[in-house]
C-alpha positions as CSV (number, residue, x, y, z in Angstrom):
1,X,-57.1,-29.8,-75.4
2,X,-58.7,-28.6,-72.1
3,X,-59.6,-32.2,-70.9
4,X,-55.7,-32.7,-71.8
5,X,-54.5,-29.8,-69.6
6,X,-56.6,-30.9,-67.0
7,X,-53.9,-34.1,-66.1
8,X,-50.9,-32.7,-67.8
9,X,-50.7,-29.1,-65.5
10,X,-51.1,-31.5,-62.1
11,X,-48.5,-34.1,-63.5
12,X,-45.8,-31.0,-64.6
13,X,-46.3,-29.5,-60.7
14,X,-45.7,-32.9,-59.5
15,X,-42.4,-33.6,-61.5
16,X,-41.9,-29.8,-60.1
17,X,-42.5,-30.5,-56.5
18,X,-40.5,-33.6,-56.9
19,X,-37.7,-32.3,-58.6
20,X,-36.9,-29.6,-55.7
21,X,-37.3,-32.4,-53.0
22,X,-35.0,-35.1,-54.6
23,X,-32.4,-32.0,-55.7
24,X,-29.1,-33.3,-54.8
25,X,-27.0,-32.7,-51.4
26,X,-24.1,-30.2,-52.9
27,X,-20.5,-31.6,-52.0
28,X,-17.4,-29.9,-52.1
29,X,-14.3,-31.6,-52.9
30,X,-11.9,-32.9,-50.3
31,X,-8.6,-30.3,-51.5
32,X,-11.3,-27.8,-52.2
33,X,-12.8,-27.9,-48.3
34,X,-10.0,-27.9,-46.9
35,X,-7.5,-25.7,-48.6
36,X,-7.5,-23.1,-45.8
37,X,-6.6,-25.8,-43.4
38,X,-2.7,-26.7,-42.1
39,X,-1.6,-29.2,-44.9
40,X,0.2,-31.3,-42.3
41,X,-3.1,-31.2,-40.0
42,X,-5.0,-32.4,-43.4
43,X,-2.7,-35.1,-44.3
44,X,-2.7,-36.6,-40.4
45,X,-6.5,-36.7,-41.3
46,X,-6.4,-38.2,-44.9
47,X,-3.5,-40.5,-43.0
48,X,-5.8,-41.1,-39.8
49,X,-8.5,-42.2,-42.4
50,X,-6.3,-44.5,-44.0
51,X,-4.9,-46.3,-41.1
52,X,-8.1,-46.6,-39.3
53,X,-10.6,-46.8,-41.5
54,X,-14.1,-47.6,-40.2
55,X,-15.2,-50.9,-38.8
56,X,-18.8,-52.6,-39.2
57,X,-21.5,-54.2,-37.0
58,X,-24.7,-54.8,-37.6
59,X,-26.8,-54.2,-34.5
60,X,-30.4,-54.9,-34.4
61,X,-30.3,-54.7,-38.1
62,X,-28.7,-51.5,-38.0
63,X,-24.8,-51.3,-39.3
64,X,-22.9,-49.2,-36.6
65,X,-19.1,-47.6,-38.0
66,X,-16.3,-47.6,-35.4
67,X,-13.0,-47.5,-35.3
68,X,-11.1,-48.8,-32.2
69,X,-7.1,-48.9,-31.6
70,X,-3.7,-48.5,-29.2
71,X,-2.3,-50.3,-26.4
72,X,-3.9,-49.3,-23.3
73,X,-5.2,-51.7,-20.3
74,X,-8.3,-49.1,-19.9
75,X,-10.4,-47.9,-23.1
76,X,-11.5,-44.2,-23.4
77,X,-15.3,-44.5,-25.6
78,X,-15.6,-41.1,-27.7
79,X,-18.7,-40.0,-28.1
80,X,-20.1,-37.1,-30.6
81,X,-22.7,-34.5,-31.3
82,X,-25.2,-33.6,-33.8
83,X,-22.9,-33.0,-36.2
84,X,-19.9,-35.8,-36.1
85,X,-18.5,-39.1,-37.1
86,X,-16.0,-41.3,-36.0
87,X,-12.9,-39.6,-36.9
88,X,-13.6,-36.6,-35.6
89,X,-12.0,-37.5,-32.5
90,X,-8.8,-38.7,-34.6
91,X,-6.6,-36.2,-32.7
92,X,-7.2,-37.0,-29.2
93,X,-7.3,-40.9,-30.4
94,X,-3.9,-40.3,-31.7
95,X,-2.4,-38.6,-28.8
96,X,-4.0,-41.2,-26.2
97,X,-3.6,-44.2,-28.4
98,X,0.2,-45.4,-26.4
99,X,-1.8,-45.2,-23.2
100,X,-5.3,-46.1,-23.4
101,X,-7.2,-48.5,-26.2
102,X,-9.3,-45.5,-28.0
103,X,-13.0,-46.1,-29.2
104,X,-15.2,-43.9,-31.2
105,X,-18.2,-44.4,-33.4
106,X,-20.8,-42.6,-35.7
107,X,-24.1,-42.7,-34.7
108,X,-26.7,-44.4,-37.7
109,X,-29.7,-43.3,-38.0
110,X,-31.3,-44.3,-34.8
111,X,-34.2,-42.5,-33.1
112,X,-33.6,-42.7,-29.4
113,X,-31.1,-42.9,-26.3
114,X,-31.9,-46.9,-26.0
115,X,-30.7,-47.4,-29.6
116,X,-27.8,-45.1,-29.4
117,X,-27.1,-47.3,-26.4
118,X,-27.0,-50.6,-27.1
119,X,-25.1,-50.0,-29.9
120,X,-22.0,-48.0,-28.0
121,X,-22.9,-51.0,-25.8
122,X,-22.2,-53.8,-28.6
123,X,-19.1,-52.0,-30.0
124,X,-17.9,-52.1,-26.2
125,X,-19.0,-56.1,-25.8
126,X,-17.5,-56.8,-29.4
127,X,-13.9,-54.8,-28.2
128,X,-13.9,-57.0,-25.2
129,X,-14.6,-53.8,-22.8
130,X,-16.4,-54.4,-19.7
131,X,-15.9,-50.8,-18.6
132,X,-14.8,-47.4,-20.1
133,X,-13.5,-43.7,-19.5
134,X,-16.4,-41.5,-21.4
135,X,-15.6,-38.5,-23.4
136,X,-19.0,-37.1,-25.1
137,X,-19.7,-34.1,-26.4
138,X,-22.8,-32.4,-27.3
139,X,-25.1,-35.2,-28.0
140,X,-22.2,-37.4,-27.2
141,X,-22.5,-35.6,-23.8
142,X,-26.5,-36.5,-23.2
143,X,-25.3,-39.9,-24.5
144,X,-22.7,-40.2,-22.1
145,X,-25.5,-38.7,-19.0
146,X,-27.9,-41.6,-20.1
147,X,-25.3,-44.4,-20.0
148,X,-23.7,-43.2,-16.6
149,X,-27.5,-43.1,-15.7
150,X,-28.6,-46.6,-16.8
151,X,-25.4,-48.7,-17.0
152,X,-23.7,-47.2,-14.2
153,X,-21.7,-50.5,-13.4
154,X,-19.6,-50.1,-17.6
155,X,-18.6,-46.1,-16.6
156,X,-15.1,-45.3,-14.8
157,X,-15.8,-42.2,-15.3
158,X,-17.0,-39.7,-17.6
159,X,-16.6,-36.4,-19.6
160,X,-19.9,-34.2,-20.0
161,X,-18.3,-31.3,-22.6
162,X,-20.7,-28.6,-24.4
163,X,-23.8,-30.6,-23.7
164,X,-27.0,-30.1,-21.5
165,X,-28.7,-31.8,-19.0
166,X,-32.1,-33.3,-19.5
167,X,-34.4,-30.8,-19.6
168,X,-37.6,-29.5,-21.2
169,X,-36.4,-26.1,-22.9
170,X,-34.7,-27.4,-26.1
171,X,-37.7,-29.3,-26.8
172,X,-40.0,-26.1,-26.7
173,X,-37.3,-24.0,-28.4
174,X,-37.4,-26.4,-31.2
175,X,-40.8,-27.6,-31.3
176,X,-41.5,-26.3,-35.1
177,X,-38.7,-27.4,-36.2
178,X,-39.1,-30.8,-34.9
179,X,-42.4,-31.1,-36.5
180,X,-41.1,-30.1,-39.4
181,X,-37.7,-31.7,-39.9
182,X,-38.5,-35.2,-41.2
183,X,-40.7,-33.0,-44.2
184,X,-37.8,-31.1,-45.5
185,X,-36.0,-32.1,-48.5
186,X,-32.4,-33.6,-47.4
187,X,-30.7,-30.7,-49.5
188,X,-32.4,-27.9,-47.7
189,X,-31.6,-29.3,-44.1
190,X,-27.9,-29.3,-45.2
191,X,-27.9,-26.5,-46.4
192,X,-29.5,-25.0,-43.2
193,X,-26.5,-26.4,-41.5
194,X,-23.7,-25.4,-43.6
195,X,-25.2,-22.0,-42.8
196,X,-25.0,-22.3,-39.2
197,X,-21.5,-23.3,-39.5
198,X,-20.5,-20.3,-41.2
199,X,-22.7,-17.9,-39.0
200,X,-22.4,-19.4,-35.5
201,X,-19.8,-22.3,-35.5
202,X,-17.0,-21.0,-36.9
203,X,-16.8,-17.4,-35.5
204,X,-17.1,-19.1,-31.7
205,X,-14.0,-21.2,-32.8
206,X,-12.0,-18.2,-33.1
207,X,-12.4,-18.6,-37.1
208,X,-10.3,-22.1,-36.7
209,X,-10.4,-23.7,-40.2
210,X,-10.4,-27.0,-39.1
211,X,-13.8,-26.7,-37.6
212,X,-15.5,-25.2,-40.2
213,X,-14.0,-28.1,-43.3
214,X,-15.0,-30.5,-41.0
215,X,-18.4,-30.0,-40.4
216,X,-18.7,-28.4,-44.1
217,X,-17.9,-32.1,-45.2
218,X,-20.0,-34.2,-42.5
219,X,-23.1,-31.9,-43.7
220,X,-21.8,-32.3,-47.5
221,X,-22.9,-35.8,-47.9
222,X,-21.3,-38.0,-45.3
223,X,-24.2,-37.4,-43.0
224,X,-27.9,-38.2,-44.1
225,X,-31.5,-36.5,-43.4
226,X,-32.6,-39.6,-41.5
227,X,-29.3,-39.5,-39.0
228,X,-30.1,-35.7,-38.6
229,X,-33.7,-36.5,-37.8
230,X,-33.1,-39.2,-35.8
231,X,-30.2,-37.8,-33.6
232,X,-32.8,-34.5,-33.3
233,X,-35.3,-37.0,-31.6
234,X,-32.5,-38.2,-29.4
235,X,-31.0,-34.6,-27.9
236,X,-35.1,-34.0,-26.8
237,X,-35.4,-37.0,-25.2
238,X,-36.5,-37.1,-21.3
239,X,-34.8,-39.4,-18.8
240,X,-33.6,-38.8,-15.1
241,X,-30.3,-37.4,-14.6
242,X,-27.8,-40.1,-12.4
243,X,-26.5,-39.1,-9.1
244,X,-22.8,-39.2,-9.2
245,X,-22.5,-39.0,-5.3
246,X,-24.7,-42.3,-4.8
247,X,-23.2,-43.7,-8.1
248,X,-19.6,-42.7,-6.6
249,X,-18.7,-42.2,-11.0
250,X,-16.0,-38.9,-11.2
251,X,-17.2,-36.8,-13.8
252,X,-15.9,-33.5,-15.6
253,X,-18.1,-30.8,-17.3
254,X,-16.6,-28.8,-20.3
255,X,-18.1,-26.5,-21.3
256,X,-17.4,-22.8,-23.1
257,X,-18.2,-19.7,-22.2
258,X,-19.0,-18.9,-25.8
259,X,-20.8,-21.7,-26.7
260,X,-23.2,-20.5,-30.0
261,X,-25.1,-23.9,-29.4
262,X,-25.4,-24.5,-25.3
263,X,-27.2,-21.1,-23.7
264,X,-26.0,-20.3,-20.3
265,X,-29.3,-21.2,-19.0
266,X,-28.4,-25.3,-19.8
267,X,-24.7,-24.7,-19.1
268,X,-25.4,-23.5,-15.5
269,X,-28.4,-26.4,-15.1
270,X,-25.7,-28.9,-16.1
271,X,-23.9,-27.8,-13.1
272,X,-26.9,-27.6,-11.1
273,X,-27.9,-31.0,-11.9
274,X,-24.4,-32.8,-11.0
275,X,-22.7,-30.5,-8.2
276,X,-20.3,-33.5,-7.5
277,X,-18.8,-32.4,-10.7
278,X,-15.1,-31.0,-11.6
279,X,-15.8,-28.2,-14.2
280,X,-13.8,-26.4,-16.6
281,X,-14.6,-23.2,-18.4
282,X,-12.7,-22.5,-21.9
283,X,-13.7,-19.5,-25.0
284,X,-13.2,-22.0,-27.3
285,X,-17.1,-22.5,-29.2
286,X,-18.9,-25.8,-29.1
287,X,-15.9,-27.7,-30.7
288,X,-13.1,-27.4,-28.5
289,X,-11.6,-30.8,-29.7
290,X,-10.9,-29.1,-33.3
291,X,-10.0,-25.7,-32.2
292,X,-8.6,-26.4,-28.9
293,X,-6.4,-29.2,-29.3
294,X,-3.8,-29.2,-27.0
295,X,-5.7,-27.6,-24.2
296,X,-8.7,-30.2,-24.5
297,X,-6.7,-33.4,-24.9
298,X,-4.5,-32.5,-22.0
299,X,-7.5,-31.9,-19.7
300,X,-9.4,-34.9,-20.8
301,X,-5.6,-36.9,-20.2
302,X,-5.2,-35.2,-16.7
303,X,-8.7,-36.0,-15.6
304,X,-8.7,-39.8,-16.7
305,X,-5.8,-40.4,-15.3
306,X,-6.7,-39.1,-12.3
307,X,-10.1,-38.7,-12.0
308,X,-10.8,-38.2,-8.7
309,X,-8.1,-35.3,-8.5
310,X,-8.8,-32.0,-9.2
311,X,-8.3,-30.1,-11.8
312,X,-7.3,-26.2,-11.4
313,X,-9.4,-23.7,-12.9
């Protein structure tokens, strides 16, 4: 009995230990989610998804989703954060879509800036785009930084919104969580940031609805550990800033006074780092294109179109 016991207590904490890692990503059904949201801003969404649903390319081996439309001469490439997917853009694509052709993507799980690159720059090359307007946000905003930076010559211009320049703090903010990221079981990282919707996100956004089903469902199983992990590696990346001045590229910061994600420290160094920049201040959290709609859109829309205008504060 005790030589039994001896392999059959190791093998029960094994199927234990494996058990809690490979426990299941909760989900929460799509009526459910978003049952405090306007009904006729969740049709246009379920529409949206149904008109435009995703496009393929495979990229290095790597399957990218897009989804590119409207009637536009010039292309406006949407580019988002940590937490986002294609059609989370699918109101400003909507309203832009009779003047611009509209691009936006969902990052896979790629582990740096070069990847994340030459796939924007491949979706671009497969549209038939030689160059593009740049709305990026968060991560979509260091994204956008590194491709003014490095392919200067496919930018018209650009839109850095709630984002940071490069910079060592993150990094050492986030050190032990880095290390310990790609360890954690895929349900406990969700869950983490479901949490920091409720706690952070969606008090910032004024309590917007919107903002809070949406990233409820992107961290509710249509976004994976290894996209987290990899887009993590991506926002601590290191690579030098572009100057716009020498680059002679218009640019526009967003950022938010508010902002639960950006510190004031990195909002102010973003300003710092690209003085040649227009900036615009709102109170409107770190997702201004959900809870914001009207007031982001139009700014974005005034800036492209006129980019080296300026914009009133």
């Amino acid at each position: 009995m005790r030589k039994n016991l001896k392999w059959i207590i190791p093998l029960i904490l094994v199927l234990v230990v494996t058990g809690v890692y490979l426990y299941p990503v909760s989900t929460v059904a799509f009526k459910d989610n978003y049952a405090k949201v306007d009904p006729v801003i969740t049709a246009n969404l379920q529409a949206f998804r149904v008109e435009h649903p995703a496009k393929s390319l495979k990229i290095k081996g790597v399957t990218w989703e897009y989804a590119a439309f409207g009637e536009g001469r010039e292309t406006i490439l949407f580019l988002h954060g940590m937490t986002g997917a294609y059609d989370i853009w699918w109101q400003q694509m909507e309203a832009l879509q009779d003047q611009y052709h509209v691009i936006s993507v969902t990052y896979p799980a790629v582990n740096s800036l070069e990847e994340l690159s030459d796939g924007v720059l491949a979706i671009l090359d497969a549209e038939g785009v030689k160059q593009t307007h740049i709305v990026g946000t968060s991560l979509g905003g260091y994204l956008a930084q590194y491709l003014v930076a490095y392919y200067p010559g496919r930018i018209q211009s650009a839109v850095f919104s709630n984002t940071f320049p490069p910079n060592d703090l993150i990094a050492k903010e986030n050190k032990t969580i880095g290390v310990a990221l790609p360890f954690l079981p895929e349900w406990l990282v969700m869950e983490v940031l479901r949490g920091s919707f409720v706690k952070s996100i969606y008090p910032a956004s004024g309590n917007n609805e919107l903002t809070l089903a949406f990233l409820t469902e992107i961290g509710s199983g249509r976004m994976s550990k290894a996209q987290v992990v990899g887009r993590f590696h991506c926002v601590v990346q290191q690579f030098t800033a572009p100057d716009l001045v020498a680059l002679k590229i218009p640019v526009l910061i967003i950022e938010a006074d508010n902002d639960p994600l950006v510190e004031k420290a990195l909002r102010e160094q973003l300003k710092t780092t690209y003085p040649s920049a227009q900036v615009r201040t709102l109170s409107s959290g770190h997702f201004p294109y959900l809870n914001h709609l009207t007031g982001f859109t139009d700014i974005i829309a005034t800036f492209i179109g006129k980019p080296a205008g300026t914009i009133s504060q």
